[in-house]
GUPAPA-909944 format. One record per residue (C-alpha): residue number from 1; x, y, z. Coordinates in steps of 0.001 Angstrom, whole numbers, plus 524288, in hexadecimal, padded with zeros to 5 digits. Layout:
// GUPAPA-909944
(NUM; (X; Y; Z))
...
//
This chain:
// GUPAPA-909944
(1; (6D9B2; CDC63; 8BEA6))
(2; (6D2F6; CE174; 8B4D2))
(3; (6C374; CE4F1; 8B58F))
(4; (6BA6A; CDE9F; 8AC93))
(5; (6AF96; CE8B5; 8AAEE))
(6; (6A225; CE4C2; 8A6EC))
(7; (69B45; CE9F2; 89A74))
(8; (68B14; CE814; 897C4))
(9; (68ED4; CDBC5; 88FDD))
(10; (69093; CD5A2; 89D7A))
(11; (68495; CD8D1; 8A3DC))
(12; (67A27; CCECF; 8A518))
(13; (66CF9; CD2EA; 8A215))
(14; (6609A; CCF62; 8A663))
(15; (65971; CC5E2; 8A458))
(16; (66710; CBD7D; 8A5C6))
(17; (664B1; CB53A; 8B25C))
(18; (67154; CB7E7; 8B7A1))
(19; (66CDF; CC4C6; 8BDAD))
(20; (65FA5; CBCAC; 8C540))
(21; (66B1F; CB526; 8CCF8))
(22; (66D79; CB89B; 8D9A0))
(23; (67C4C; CBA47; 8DA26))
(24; (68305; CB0D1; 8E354))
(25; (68C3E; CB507; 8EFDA))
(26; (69AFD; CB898; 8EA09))
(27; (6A699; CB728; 8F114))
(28; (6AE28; CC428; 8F145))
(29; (6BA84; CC153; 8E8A9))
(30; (6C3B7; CC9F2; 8E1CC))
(31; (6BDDD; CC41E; 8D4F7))
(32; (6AFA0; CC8A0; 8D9D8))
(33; (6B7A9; CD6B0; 8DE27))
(34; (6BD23; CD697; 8D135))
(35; (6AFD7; CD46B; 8CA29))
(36; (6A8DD; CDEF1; 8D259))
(37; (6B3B1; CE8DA; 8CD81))
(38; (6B12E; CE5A6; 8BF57))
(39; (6A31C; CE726; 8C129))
(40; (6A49B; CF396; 8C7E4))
(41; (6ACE7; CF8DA; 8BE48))
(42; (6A3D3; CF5A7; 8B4BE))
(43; (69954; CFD21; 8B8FA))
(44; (69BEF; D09D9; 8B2BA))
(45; (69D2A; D043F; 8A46E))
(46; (69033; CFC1A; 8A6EC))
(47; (68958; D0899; 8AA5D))
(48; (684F3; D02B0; 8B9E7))
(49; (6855B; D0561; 8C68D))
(50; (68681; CF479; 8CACE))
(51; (688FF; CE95E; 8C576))
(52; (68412; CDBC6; 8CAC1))
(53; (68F87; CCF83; 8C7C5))
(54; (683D3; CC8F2; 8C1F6))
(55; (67F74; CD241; 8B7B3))
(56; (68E83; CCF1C; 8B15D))
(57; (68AA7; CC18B; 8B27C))
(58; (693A0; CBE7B; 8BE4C))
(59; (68E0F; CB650; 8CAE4))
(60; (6937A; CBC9F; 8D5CE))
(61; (68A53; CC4D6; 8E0B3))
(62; (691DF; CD2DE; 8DD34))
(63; (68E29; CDF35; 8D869))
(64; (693C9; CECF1; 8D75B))
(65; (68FB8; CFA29; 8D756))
(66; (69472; D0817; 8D4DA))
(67; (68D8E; D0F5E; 8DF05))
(68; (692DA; D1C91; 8DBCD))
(69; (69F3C; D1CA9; 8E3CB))
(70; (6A88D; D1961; 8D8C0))
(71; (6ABB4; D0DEE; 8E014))
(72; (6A6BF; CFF82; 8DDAD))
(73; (69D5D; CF8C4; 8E567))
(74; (69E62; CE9F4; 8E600))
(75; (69326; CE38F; 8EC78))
(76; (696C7; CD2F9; 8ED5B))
(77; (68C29; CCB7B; 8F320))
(78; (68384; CD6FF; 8F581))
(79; (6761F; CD52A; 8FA9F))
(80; (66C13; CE045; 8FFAA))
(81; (66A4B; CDE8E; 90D52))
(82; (66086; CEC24; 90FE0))
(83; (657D9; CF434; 90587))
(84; (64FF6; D0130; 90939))
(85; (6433C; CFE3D; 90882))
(86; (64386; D0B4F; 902EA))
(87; (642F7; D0A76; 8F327))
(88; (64741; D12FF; 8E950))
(89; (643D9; D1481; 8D9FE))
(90; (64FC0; D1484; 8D24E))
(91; (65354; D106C; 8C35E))
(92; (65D38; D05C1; 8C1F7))
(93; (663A5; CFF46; 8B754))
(94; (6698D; CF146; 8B68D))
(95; (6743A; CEC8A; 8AD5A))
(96; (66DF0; CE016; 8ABF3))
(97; (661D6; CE658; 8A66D))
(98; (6667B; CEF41; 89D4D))
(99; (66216; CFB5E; 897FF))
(100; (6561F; CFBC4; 89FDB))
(101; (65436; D045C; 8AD69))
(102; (64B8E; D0252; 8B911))
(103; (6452F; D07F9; 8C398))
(104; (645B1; D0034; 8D155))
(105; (642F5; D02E3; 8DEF1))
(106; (64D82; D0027; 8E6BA))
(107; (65284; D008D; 8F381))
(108; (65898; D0DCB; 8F932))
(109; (66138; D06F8; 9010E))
(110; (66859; CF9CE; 9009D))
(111; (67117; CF41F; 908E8))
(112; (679FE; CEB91; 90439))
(113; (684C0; CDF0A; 9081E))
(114; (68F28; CDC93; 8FFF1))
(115; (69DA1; CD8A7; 8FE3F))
(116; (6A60D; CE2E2; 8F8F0))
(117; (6B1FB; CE3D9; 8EE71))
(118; (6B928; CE0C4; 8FCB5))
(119; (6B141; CD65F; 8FFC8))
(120; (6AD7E; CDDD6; 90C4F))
(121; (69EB0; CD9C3; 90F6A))
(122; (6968F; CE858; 90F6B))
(123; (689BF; CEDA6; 9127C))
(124; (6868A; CF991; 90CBC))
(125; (67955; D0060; 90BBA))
(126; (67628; D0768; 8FFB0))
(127; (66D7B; D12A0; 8FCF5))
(128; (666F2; D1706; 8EFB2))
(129; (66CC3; D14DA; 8E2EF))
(130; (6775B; D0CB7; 8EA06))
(131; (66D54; D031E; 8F166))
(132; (6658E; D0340; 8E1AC))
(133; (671D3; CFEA7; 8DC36))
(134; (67632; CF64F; 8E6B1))
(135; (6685E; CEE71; 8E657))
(136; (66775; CEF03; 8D760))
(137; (674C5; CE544; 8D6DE))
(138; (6719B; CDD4D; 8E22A))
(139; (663F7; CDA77; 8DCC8))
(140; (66D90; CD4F2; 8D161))
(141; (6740F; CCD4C; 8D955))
(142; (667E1; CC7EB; 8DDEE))
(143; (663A6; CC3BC; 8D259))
(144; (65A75; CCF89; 8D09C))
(145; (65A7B; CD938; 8C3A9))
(146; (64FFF; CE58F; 8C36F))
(147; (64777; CDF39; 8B95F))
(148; (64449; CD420; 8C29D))
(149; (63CB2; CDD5E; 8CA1D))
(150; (63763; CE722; 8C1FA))
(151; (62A69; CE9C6; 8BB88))
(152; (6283B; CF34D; 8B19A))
(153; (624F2; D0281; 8B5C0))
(154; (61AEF; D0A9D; 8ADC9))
(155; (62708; D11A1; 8A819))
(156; (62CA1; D03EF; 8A382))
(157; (636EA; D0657; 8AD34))
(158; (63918; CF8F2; 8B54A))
(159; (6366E; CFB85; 8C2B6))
(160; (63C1C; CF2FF; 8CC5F))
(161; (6365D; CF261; 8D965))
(162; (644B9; CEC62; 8E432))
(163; (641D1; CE1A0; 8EAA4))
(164; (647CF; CD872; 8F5BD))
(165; (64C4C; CCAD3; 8EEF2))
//
């Protein structure tokens, strides 16, 4: 089968009230495998590091991630189940607000449950810019994009301050 890849004409943007939904449970399917492999492969021409189903418009609980490892991470059904109450300042940038960058406090480490491209249920804990990226698409999956929690620095950065749901 050939993989559809995503382009920037397919990204929603904010304000579209897709991306305040909170994505509902997916089954794991070989269509949902399938979609998860187009998204990842789309990362690299759409300039990211994720990719949340519902910033392409699709309602399915299922992001992806290149966490430096050359391989694809495929998080179905992911929710955070442990944050650091350690923080760390980092600058972060979101497909579905383009063009803009932002500096948020997050976690420095996550832990995570998910379904992978196996369907195997995982936990994995994730440290630095792997637990920022890892929270970044499940707050899309939640319903949650940076601007909904930022306020304006003295730079006129946005500065978002992570928060429990």
């Amino acid at each position: 089968m050939e993989l559809r890849l995503f382009t920037d004409d397919d990204i929603v943007t904010h304000p579209d009230s897709g991306l305040a939904q909170v994505a509902p449970a997916t089954a794991w399917t070989d269509e949902i495998t399938d979609l998860g492999r187009a998204m990842f492969s789309s990362l690299a021409g759409l300039n990211a590091v994720g990719l949340a189903a519902n910033q392409i418009g699709r309602d399915a609980r299922l992001f992806v991630a290149d966490l430096g490892e050359g391989e694809p991470w495929f998080f179905l059904n992911a929710q955070l189940v442990a944050r650091s109450e350690n923080t760390e300042e980092g600058v972060e940038g979101c497909l579905s607000i383009p063009g803009h960058l932002f500096l948020v406090n997050s976690p420095e480490v996550v832990t995570a449950t998910y379904v992978n491209e196996h369907g195997e249920e995982c936990t994995t804990t994730f440290t630095g810019y792997d637990a920022r990226v890892v929270r970044h698409e499940v707050d899309h999956l939640n319903g949650r994009v940076i601007l909904d929690h930022g306020v304006l620095a003295e730079s006129g950065d946005v500065l978002v301050e992570d928060t429990d749901e």
